[in-house]
N, C-alpha and C positions, 0 to 999 in steps of 0.2 A: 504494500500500500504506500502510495507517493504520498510526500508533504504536500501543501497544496500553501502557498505564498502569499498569505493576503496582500503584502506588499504587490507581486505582481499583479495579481487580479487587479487593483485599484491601477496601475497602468495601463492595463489594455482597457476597462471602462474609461478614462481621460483619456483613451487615443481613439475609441471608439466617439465619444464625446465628440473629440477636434474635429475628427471625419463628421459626425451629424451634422454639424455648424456648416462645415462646408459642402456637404450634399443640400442642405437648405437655400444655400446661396445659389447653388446650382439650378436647383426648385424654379428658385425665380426667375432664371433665362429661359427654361423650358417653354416649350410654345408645340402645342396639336391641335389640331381642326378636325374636328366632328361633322359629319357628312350625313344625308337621313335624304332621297327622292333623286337618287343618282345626280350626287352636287347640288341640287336646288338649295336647299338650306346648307349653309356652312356655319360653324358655333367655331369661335378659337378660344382658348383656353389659355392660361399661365398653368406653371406648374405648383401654383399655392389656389388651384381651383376659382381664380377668378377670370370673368368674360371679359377677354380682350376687345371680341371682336363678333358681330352677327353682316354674315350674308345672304340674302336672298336672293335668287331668279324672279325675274318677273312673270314668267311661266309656272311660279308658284304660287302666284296670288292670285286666288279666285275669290271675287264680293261676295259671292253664291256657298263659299265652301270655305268659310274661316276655320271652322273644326280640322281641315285637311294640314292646312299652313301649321297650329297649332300644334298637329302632331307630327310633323315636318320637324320641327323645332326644338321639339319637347325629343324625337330620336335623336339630331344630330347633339343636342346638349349632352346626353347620357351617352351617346358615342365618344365626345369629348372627354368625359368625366371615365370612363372606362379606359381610354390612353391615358390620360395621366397618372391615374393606379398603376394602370401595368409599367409606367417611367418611375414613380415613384418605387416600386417593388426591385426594381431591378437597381436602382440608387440604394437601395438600404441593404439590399443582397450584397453591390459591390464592397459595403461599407463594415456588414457583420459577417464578409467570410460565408457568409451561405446558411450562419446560423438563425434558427428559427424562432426568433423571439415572438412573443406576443405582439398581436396587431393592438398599438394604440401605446406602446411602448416608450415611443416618444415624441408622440401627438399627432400623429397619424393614423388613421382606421383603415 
């Protein structure tokens, strides 16, 4: 049975740490676009989950069929939000080695 170092342990949580800090900063150049009516709606996204940016087609706007548009928008946003999870997952993967810590760990779900 190995000693186990608390001293070490506390160095790789502060290097795990440093790396969070800077996968965060990363977060914030990230940039995906959510898609939903083959391109008619496009949603952009950051990588701290906020709307950059919304585009429409004007072949997506019918006065007779707001419900259409609506769920146009409402796919490509949750398209959006599904890339940046999977950016996010892959940042925190490079970051802990591949270990599986719990979702919400450090402030992300």
């Amino acid at each position: 049975m190995s000693n186990i170092n608390p001293m070490d342990i506390l160095k790789n949580f502060q290097n795990i740490q440093s790396r969070m800090s800077e996968a965060q900063e990363k977060l914030k150049a990230i940039t995906v676009v959510g898609t939903a009516g083959g391109d008619m709606v496009r949603v952009e996204l950051n990588g701290q989950m906020e709307v950059r940016s919304i585009k429409i087609s004007p072949e997506a706007v019918d006065p007779e069929d707001i419900e259409m548009l609506e769920d146009l928008t409402l796919a490509a946003f949750t398209d959006a939000v599904a890339k940046v999870k999977d950016r996010i997952q892959e940042e925190m993967s490079s970051i802990t080695g591949g270990l599986n810590l719990p979702p919400g760990l450090f402030g992300n779900s």
